[in-house]
DRENDRENKOL-689075 format. One record per residue (C-alpha): x negated, y negated, z; residue number from 1. Coordinates in steps of 0.02 Angstrom, whole numbers. Layout:
REC        x        y        z     i
REC        X        Y        Z   NUM
...
END
This chain:
REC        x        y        z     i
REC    -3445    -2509     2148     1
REC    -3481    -2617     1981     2
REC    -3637    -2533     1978     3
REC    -3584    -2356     1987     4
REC    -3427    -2387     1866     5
REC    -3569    -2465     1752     6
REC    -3673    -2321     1748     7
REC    -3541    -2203     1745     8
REC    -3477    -2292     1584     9
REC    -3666    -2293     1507    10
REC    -3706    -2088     1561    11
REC    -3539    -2025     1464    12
REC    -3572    -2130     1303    13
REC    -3751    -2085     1297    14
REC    -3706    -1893     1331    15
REC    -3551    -1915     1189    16
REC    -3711    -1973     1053    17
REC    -3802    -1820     1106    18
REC    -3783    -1679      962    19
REC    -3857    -1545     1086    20
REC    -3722    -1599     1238    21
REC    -3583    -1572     1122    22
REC    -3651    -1386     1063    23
REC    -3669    -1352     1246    24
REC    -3536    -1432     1288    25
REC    -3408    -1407     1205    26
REC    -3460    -1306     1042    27
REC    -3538    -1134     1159    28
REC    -3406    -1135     1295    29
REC    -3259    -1106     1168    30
REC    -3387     -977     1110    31
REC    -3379     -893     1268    32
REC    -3200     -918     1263    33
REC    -3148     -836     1093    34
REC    -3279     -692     1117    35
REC    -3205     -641     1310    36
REC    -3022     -675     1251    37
REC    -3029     -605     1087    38
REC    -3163     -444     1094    39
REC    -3165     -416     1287    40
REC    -2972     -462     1311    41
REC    -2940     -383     1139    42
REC    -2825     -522     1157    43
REC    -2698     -445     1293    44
REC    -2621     -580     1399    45
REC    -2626     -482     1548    46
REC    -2823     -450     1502    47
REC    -2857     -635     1445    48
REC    -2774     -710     1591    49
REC    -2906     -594     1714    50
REC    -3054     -650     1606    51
REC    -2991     -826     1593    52
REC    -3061     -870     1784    53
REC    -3238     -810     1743    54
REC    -3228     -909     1568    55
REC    -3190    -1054     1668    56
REC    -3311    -1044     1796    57
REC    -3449    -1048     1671    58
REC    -3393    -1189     1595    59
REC    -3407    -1262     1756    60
REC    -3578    -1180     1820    61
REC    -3679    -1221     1646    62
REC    -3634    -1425     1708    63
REC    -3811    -1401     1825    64
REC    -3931    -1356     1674    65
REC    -3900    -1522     1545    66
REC    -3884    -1634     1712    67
REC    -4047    -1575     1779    68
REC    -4128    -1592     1597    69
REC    -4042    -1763     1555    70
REC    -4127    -1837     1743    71
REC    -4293    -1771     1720    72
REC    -4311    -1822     1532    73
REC    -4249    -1995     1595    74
REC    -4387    -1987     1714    75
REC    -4531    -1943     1587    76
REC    -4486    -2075     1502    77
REC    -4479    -2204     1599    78
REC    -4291    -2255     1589    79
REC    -4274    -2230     1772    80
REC    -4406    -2346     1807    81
REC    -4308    -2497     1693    82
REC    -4157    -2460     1812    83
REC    -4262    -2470     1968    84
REC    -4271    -2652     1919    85
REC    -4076    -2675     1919    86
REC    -3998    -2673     2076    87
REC    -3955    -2503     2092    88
REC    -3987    -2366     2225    89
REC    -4033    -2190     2217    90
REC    -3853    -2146     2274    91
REC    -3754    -2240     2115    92
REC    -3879    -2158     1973    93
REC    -3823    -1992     2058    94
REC    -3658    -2013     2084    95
REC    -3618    -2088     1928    96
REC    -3709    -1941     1850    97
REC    -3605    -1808     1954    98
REC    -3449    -1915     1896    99
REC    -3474    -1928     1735   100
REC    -3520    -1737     1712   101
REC    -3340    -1714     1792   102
REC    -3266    -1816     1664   103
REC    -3362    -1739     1497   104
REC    -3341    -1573     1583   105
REC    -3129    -1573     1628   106
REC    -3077    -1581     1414   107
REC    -3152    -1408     1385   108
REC    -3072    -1332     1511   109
REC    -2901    -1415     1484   110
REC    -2934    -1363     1301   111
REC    -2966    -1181     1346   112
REC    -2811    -1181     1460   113
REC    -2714    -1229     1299   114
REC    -2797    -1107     1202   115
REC    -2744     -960     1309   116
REC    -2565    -1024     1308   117
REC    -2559    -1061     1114   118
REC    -2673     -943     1060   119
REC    -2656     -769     1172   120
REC    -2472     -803     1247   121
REC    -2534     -809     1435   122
REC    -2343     -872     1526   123
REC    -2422     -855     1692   124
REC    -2569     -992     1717   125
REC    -2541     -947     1894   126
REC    -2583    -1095     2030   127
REC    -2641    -1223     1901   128
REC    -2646    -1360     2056   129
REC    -2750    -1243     2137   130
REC    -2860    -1197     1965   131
REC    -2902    -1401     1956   132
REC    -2948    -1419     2143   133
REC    -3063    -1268     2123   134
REC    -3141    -1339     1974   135
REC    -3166    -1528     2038   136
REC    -3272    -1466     2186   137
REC    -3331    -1300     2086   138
REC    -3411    -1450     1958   139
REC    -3458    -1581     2102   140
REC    -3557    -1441     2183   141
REC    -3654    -1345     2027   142
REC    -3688    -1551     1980   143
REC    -3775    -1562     2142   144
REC    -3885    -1416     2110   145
REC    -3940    -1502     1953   146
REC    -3967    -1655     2058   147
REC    -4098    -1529     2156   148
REC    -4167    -1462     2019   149
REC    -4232    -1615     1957   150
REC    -4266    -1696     2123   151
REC    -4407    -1552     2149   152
REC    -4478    -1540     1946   153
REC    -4598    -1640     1875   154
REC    -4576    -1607     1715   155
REC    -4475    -1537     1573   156
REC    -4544    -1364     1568   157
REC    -4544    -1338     1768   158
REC    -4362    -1406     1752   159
REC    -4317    -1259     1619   160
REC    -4407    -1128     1714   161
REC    -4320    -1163     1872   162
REC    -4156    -1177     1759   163
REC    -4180    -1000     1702   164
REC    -4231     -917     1877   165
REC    -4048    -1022     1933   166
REC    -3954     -960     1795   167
REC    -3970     -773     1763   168
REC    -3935     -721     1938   169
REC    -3763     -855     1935   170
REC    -3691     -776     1797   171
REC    -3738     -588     1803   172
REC    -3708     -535     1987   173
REC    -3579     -655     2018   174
REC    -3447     -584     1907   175
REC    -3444     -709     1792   176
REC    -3503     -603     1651   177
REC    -3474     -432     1704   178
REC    -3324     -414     1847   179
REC    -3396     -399     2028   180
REC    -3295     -211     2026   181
REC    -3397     -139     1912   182
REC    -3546     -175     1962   183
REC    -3656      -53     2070   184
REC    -3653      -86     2256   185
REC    -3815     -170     2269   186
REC    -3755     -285     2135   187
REC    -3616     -324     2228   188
REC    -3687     -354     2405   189
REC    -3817     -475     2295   190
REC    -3680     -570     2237   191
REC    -3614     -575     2380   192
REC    -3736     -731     2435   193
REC    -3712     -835     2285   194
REC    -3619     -991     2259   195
REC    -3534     -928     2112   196
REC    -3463     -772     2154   197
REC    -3333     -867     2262   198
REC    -3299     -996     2122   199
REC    -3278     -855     1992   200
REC    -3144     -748     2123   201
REC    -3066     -907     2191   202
REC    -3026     -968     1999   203
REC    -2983     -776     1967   204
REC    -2849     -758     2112   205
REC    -2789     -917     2078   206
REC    -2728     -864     1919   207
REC    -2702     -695     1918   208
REC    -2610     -671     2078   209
REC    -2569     -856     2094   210
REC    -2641     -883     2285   211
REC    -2617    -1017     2369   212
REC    -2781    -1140     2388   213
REC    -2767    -1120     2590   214
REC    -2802     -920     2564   215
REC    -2964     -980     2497   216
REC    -3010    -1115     2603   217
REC    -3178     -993     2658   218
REC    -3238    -1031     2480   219
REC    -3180    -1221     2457   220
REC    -3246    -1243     2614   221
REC    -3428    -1177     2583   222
REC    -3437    -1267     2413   223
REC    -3395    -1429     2499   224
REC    -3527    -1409     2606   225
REC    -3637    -1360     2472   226
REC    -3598    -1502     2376   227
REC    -3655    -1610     2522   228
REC    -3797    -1538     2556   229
REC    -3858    -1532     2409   230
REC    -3835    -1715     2353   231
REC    -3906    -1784     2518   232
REC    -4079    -1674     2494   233
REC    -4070    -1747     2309   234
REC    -4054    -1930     2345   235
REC    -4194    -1897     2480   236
REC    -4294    -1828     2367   237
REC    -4265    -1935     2223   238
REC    -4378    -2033     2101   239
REC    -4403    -2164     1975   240
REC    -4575    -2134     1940   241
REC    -4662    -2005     1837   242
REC    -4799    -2038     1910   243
REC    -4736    -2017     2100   244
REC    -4750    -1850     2145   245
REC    -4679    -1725     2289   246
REC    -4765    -1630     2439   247
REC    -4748    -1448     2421   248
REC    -4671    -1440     2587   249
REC    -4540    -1563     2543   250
REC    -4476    -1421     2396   251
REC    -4476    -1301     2550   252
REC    -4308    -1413     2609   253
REC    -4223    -1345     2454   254
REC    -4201    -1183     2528   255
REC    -4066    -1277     2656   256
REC    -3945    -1288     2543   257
REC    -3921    -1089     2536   258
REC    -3876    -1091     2706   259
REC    -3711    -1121     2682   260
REC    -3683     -939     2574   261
REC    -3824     -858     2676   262
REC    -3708     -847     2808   263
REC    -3547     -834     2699   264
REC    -3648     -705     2609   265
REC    -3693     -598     2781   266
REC    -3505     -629     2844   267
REC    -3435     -551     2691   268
REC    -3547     -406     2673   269
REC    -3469     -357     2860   270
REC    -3279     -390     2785   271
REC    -3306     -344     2613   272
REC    -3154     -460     2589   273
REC    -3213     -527     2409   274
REC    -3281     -348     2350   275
REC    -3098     -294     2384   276
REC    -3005     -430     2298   277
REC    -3120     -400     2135   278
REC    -3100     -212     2143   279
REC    -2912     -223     2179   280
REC    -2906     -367     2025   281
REC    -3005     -253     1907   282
REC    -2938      -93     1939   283
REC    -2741     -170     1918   284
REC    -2805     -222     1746   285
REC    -2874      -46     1698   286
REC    -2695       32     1754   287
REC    -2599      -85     1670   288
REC    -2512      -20     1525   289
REC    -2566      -59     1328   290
REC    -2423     -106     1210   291
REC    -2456       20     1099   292
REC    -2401      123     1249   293
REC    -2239       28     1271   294
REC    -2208       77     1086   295
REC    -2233      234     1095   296
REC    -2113      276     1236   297
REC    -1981      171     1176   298
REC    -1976      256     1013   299
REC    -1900      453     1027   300
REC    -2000      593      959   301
REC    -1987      613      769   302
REC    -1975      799      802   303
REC    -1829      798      929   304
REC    -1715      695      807   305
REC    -1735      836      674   306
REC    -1695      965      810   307
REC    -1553      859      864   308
REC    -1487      861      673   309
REC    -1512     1020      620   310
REC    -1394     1075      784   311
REC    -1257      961      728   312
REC    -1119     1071      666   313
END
């Protein structure tokens, strides 16, 4: 435990001198944040608190690419090798680098949180308890994938490749960038088999409609298990060397840690369950009324007051 604690203590510093961390970090997520709320939203509470879920989850999904860098670079290196020496195991360098991305990764999203309080009057956070559990395992799990990632790379640019054929798919069929309900149907049965589709419409329900974390105990579920999976193939497959390499077939194992949302994925293509949630979600927003709409029916017609006048005796 003093060894884990340690490292956990020496990953967060090192990542806090990093210029690029905090431009990734913190600096591009309130990006995202400002340019959903304020252009997509247009700044609409009921708008920014629907867009707020998918903000979130990318905030939480982006924690795999700078984990999976950070490990690798360590690797080519050779810093891994000096800590090979010390007495510590495969399992505390991972762990304390899944912790410590939970810790540098929870003050953006309490900061955006704020934000859409302070800054776009959102009242209704929904299930906030619910929001936090989502985003502990939503981060433990995408951490894990990094874990992966660099368990099966050799070096930087294979790391970044891999990164990019991960990324693109996570955040464009999985509603995170455009919603799951208005995307054609074979985007939507695509999404249907990735991880964060059911991170994005947990976070989503939970604070829209304010569900309770049982209802989506299919999704916490599957990211648990994902999370496990995916950290026991990485600290199988893990190295100190750059010079120790990995059998091709030994990548092949990667592929078992989809199992979890292959059959998730196949279950809800039968139900449709999520594709209904996200349609219902996005079609509420589209109905719900503007408040230059409001205005105008509260205020009577210019032209009826003159009538009305003119009739006065």
């Amino acid at each position: 435990m003093t060894n884990f604690l340690a490292l956990t203590r020496m990953r967060i510093s090192l990542a806090l001198r990093n210029k690029m961390f905090i431009f990734f970090s913190i600096v591009m997520p309130l990006g995202f944040f400002f340019l959903y709320c304020g252009v997509f939203a247009k700044g609409l509470p009921r708008a920014v608190a629907f867009y707020l879920g998918p903000v979130l989850a990318l905030n939480v999904m982006g924690s795999f690419w700078g984990l999976s860098a950070t490990l690798v670079m360590f690797r080519e290196q050779g810093i891994l090798r000096r800590f090979h020496i010390a007495p510590v195991t495969a399992s505390d360098m991972l762990a304390s680098s899944v912790v410590a991305n939970y810790f540098l990764t929870l003050p953006t999203v309490l900061i955006e949180i704020l934000f859409a309080r302070l800054f776009f009057h959102v009242t209704n956070l929904g299930n906030l308890a619910g929001v936090f559990i989502l985003i502990t395992i939503g981060t433990v799990s995408f951490a894990s994938l990094g874990l992966v990632v660099a368990s099966v790379t050799n070096t930087m640019q294979e790391t970044q490749v891999l990164n990019q054929l991960l990324w693109l798919p996570l955040i464009f069929l999985s509603g995170a960038t455009i919603p799951l309900g208005y995307m054609p149907t074979v985007a939507q049965r695509a999404g249907l088999f990735l991880p964060a589709t059911y991170l994005v419409n947990s976070l989503q329900q939970s604070i829209v409609n304010n569900v309770s974390l049982w209802s989506r105990h299919t999704e916490f579920i599957s990211l648990v298990c994902w999370a496990m999976l995916t950290f026991f193939l990485s600290a199988q497959l893990f190295r100190w060397e750059p010079e120790s390499k990995i059998p091709r077939r030994a990548k092949l194992l990667v592929a078992a840690t989809a199992i979890p949302f292959l059959l998730l994925g196949i279950w809800e293509n039968r139900t449709d369950r999520i594709l209904h949630e996200s349609t219902a979600a996005f079609e509420n927003l589209q109905r719900a009324p503007k408040p230059e709409q409001h205005s105008n029916l509260s205020k009577p017609a210019q032209g009826s007051q003159t009538v009305a006048i003119s009739n006065t005796p």
